[in-house]
Kinemage of the C-alpha trace (Angstrom):
@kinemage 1
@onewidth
@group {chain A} dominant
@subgroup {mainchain}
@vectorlist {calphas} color= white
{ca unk a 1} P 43.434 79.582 -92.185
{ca unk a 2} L 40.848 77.466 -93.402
{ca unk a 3} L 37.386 77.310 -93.145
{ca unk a 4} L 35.816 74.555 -94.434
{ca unk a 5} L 33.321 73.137 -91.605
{ca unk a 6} L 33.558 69.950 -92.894
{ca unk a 7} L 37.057 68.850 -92.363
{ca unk a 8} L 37.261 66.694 -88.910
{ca unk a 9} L 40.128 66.316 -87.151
{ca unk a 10} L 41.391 62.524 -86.656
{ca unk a 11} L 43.298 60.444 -84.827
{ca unk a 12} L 44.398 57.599 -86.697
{ca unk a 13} L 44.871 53.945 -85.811
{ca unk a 14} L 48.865 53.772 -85.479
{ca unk a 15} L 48.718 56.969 -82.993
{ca unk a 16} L 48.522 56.269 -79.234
{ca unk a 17} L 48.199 59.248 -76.764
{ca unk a 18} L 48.271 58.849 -72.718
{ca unk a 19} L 46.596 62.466 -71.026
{ca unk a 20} L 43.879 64.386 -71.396
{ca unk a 21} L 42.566 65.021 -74.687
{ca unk a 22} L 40.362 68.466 -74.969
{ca unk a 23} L 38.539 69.590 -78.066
{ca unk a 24} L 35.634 71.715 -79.239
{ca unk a 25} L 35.076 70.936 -83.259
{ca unk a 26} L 34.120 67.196 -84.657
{ca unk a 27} L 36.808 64.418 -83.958
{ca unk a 28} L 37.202 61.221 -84.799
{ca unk a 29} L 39.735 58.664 -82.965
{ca unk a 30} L 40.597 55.702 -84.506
{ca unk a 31} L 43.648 55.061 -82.618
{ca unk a 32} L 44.243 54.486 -78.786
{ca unk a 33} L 43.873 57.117 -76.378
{ca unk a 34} L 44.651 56.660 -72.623
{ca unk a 35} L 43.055 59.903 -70.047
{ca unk a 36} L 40.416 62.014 -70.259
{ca unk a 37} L 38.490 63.232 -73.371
{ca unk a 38} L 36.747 66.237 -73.515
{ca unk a 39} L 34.498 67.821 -76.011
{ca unk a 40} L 31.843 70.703 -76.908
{ca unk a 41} L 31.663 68.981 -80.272
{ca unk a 42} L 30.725 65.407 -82.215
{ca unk a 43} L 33.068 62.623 -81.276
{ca unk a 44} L 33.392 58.959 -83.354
{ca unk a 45} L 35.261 55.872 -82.062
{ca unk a 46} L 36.340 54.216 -84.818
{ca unk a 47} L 36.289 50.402 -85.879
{ca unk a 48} L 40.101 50.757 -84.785
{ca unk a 49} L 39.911 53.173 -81.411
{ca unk a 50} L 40.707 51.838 -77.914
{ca unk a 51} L 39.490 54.368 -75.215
{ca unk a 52} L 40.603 53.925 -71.309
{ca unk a 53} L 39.242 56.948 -69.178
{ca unk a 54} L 36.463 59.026 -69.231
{ca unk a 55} L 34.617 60.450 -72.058
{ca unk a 56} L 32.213 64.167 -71.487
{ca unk a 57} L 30.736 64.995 -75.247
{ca unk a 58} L 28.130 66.853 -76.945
{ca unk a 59} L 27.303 63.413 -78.941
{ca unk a 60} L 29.091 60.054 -79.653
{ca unk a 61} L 29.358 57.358 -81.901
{ca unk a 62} L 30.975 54.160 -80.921
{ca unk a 63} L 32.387 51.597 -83.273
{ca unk a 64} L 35.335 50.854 -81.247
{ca unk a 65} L 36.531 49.876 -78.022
{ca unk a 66} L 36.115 52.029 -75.011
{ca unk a 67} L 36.744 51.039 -71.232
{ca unk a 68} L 35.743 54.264 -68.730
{ca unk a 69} L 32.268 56.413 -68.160
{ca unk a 70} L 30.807 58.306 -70.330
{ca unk a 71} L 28.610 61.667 -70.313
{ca unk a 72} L 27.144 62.730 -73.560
{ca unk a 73} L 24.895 66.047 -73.689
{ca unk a 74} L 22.586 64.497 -76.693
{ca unk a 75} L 23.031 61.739 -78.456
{ca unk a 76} L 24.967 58.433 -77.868
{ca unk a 77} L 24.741 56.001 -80.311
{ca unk a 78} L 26.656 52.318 -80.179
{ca unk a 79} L 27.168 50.619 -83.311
{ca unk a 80} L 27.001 46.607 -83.612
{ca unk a 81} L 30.968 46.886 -83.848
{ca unk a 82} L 31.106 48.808 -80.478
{ca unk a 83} L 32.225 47.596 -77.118
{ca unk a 84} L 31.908 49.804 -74.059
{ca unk a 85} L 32.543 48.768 -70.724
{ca unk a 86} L 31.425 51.290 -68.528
{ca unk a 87} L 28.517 53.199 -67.662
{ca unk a 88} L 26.045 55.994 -69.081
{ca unk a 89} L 24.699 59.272 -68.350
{ca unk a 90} L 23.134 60.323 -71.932
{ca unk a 91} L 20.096 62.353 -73.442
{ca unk a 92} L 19.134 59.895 -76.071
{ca unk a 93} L 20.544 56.018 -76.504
{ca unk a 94} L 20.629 53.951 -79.537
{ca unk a 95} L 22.258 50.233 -78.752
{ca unk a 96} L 22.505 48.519 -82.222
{ca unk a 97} L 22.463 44.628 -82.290
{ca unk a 98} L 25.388 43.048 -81.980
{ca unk a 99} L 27.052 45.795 -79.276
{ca unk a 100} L 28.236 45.326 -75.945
{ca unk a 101} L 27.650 47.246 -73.163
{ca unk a 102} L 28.272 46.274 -69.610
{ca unk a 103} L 27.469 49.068 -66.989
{ca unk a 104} L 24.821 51.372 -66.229
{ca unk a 105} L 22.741 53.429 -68.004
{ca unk a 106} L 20.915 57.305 -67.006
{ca unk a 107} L 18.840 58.361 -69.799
{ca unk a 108} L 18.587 62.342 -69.020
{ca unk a 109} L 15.762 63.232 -71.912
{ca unk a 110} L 13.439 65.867 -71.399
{ca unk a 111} L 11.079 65.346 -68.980
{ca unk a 112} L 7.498 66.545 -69.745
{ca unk a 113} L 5.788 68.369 -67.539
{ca unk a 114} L 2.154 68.173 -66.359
{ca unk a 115} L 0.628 71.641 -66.145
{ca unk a 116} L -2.453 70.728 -64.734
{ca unk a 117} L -1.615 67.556 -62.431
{ca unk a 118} L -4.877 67.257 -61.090
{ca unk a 119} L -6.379 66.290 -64.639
């Protein structure tokens, strides 16, 4: 068995896959995926990937294509390359110039509390 934390796992451009896809290290899909994808761990679209369905991840990076909702648990970041039609629900948001994005957006960060809302 190996060990080695930084080997990712990788879908490549010629692969296409129609279901769910479910996951819980790093993963990176270049190719085309059709269905739900599920993760507990860090997911990249690549320049290549083409995404219909939805997405739930700890954090994602989008250089690709992806059609469908997304929920990330930290950190979604869209490159200039990236296209995603669809909307939102995120911790943190990073839009680089140059992306698309058509939908809505829920930034969920950590709300501060007042302990003394009378001040």
């Amino acid at each position: 068995m190996n060990t080695d934390k930084t080997i990712k796992n990788i879908i490549s451009h010629d692969v296409t896959i129609v279901g769910s896809l479910k996951f819980s290290s790093d993963f990176v899909i270049d190719g085309h995926v059709e269905g739900e994808v599920i993760s507990k761990g860090n997911l990249t679209v690549g320049d290549n990937a083409y995404i219909k369905g939805e997405i739930r991840t700890k954090s994602l990076t989008i250089y690709g294509k992806i059609d469908g909702n997304i929920y990330v648990d930290e950190r979604c970041h869209l490159k200039s390359s990236g296209l995603l039609n669809g909307d939102i629900e995120t911790g943190s948001l990073a839009i680089e110039e140059g992306a698309c994005f058509s939908g809505r957006s829920m930034i969920k960060g950590k709300a501060k509390q007042d302990k003394n809302p009378s001040a």
